[in-house]
C-alpha positions as a Markdown table, in Angstrom:
| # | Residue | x | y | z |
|---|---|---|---|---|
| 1 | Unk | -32.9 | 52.1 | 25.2 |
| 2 | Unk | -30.4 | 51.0 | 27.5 |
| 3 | Unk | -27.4 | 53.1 | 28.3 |
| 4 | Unk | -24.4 | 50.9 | 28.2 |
| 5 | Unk | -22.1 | 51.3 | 31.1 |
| 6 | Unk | -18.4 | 49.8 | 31.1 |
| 7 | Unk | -17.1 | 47.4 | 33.0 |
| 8 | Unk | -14.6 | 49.5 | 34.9 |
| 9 | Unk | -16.8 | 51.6 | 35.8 |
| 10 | Unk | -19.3 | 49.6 | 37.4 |
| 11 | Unk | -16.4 | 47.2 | 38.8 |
| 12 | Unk | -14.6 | 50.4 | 40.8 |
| 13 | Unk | -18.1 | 51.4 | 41.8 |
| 14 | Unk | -19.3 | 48.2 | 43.5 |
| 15 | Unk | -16.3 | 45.9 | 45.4 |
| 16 | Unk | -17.5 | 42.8 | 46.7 |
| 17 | Unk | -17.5 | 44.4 | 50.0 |
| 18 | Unk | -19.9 | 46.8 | 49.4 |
| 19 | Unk | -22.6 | 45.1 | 47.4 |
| 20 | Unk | -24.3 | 43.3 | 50.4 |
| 21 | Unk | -26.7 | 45.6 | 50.2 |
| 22 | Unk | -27.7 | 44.5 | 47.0 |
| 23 | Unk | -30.3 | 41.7 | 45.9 |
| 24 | Unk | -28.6 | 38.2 | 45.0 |
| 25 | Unk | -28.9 | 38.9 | 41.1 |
| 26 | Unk | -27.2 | 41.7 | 41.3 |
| 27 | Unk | -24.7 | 40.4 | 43.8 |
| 28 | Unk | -24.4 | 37.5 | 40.9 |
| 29 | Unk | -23.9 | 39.8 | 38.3 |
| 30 | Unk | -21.9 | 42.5 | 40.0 |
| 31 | Unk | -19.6 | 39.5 | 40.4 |
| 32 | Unk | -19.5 | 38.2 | 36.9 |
| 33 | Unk | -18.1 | 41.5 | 35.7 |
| 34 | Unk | -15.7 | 42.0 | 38.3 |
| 35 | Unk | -14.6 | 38.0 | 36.7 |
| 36 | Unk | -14.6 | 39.7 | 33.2 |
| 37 | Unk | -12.9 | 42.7 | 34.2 |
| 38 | Unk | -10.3 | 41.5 | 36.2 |
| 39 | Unk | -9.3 | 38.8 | 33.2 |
| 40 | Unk | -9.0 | 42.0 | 31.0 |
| 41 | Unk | -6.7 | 43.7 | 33.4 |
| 42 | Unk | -4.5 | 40.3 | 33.5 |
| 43 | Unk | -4.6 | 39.6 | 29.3 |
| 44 | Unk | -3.4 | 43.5 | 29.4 |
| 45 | Unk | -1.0 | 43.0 | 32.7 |
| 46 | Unk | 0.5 | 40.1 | 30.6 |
| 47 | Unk | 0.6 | 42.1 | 27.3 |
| 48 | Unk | 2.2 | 45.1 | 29.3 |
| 49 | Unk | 5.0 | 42.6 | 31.4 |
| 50 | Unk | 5.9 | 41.5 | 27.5 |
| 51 | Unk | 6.1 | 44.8 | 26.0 |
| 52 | Unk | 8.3 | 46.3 | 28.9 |
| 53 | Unk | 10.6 | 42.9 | 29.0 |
| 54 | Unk | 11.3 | 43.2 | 25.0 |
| 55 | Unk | 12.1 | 47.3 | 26.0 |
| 56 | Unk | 15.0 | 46.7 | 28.6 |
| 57 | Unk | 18.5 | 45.5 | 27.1 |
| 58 | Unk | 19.9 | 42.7 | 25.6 |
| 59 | Unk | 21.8 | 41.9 | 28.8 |
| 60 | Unk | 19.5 | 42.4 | 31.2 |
| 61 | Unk | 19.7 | 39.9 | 33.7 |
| 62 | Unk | 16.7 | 37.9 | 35.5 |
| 63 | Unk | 16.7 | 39.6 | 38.9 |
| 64 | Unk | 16.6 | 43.3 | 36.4 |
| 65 | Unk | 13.4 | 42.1 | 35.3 |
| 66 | Unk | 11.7 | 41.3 | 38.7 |
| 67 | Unk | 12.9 | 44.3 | 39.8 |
| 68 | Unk | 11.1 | 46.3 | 37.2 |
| 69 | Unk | 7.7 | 43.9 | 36.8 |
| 70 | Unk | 7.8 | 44.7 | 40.9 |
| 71 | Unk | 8.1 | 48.3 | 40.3 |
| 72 | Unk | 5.9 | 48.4 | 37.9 |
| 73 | Unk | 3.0 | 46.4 | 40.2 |
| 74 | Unk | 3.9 | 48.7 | 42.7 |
| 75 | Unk | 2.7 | 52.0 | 40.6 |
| 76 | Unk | -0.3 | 49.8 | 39.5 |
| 77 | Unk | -1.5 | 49.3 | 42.8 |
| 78 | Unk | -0.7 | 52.9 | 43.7 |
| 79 | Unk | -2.9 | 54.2 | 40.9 |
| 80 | Unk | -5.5 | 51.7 | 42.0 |
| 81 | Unk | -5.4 | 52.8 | 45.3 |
| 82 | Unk | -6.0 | 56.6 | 44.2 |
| 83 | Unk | -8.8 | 55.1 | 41.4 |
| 84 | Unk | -10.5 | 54.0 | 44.8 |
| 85 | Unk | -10.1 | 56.5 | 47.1 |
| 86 | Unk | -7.5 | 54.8 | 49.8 |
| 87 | Unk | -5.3 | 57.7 | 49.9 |
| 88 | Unk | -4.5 | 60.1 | 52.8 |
| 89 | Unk | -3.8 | 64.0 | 53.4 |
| 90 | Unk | -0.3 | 65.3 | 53.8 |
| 91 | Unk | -1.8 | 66.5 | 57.2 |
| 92 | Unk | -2.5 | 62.8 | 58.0 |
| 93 | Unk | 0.8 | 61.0 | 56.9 |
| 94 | Unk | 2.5 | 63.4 | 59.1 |
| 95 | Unk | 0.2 | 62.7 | 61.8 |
| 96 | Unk | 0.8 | 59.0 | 61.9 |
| 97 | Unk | 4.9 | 59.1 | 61.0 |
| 98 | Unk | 4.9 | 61.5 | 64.3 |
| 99 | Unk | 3.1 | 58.8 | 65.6 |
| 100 | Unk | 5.1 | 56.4 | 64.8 |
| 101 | Unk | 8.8 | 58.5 | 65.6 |
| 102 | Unk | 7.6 | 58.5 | 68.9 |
| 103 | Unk | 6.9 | 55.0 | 69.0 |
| 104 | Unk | 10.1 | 54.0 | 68.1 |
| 105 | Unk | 11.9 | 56.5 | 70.4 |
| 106 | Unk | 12.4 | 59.7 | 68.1 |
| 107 | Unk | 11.3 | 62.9 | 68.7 |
């Protein structure tokens, strides 16, 4: 008996990048679900933009709303950032914004 594995699991797993070392059926079906994945994450994206438009007031004005679905995209991409791994140390931010204050002329 199989064990069934989800989709988000196997899609954070395996990007596209990584799977060339895999043989072309799984590179084939390693794709499909990332296809069927990623259409779940924009049915629920949608679903989400709709529920937090119907939350802000009455009055709210167009520009409010791409503020916050641009906010809110921001903290998505944040999380899936962390989900993957692309984050840094507190010892390597401030090694690169020294890097950069000097760059620009700052101590």
């Amino acid at each position: 008996m199989q064990k069934k594995i989800s989709l988000r699991k196997i899609a954070l797993k395996y990007s596209p990048r990584t799977a060339v070392s895999l043989s072309r059926e799984a590179r084939f079906k390693l794709l499909t679900i990332h296809v069927r994945w990623f259409r779940l994450q924009i049915m629920n994206s949608k679903r989400d933009a709709i529920e937090m438009i119907e939350k802000l007031p009455e009055d709210s004005s167009t520009c409010d709303i791409m503020a916050e679905l641009y906010f809110k995209s921001k903290i998505e991409k944040g999380r899936m950032d962390i989900r993957e791994g692309r984050v840094l140390t507190q010892e390597e931010v401030e090694k690169k914004m020294s890097v950069w204050a000097k760059s620009i002329g700052q101590k």
